[in-house]
C-alpha positions, -999 to +999 in steps of 0.1 A: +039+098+013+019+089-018+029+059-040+018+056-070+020+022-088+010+001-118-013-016-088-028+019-079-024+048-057-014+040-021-011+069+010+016+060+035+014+072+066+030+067+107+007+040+123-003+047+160+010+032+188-025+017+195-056+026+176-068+063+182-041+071+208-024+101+182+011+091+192+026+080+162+053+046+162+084+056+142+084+014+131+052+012+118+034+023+087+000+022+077-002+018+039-041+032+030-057+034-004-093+043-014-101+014-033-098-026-017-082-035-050-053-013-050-044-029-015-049-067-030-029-057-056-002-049-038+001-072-013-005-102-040+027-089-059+050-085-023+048-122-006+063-099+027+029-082+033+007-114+024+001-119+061-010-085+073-053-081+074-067-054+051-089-030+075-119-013+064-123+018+080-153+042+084-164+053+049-158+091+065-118+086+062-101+091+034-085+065+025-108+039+038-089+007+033-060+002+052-031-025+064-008-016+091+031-034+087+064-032+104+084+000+081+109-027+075+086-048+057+068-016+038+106-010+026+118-043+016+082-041-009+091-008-019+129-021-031+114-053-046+090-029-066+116-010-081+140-041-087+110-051-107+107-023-125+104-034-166+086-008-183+096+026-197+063+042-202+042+040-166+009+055-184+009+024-209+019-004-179-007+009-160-035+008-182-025-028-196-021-035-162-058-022-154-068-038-183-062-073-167-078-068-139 
């Protein structure tokens, strides 16, 4: 699933059970994006997802950076982020958003 947000493009994906094993855990998510500052971002704004590392994966993937969370937690972000939703124009919040940063 892609997200797209005034913090920047995310990929959300089925963590593995354990790293490389290809079976896939129905209650975890890993949340990737391609640039470090789309994860900060993110996490910064959800206080849920403040304690969950940021993984830098091999530059051959993707979506390079990476944190892996309980679904739960993914979805209690997600509902925050549209109970915060105060803009009706995303292309003009997102660039005064970019501009800040």
């Amino acid at each position: 699933m892609w997200v797209l947000t005034t913090k920047g493009l995310l990929s959300v994906v089925l963590a593995d059970t354990a790293i490389g094993s290809g079976v896939a855990d129905p209650d975890t998510v890993m949340v990737r994006a391609r640039r470090r500052s789309h994860l900060e971002q993110f996490q910064a704004a959800h206080p849920q997802l403040a304690g969950y590392d940021i993984i830098e994966s091999p530059l051959h993937c993707d979506y390079g950076i990476r944190v892996v969370v309980p679904k739960r937690v993914f979805a209690e972000a997600m509902f925050d982020e549209v109970m915060s939703l105060g803009y009706k124009n995303f292309k003009s919040e997102a660039h005064r958003h970019a501009a800040e940063c």
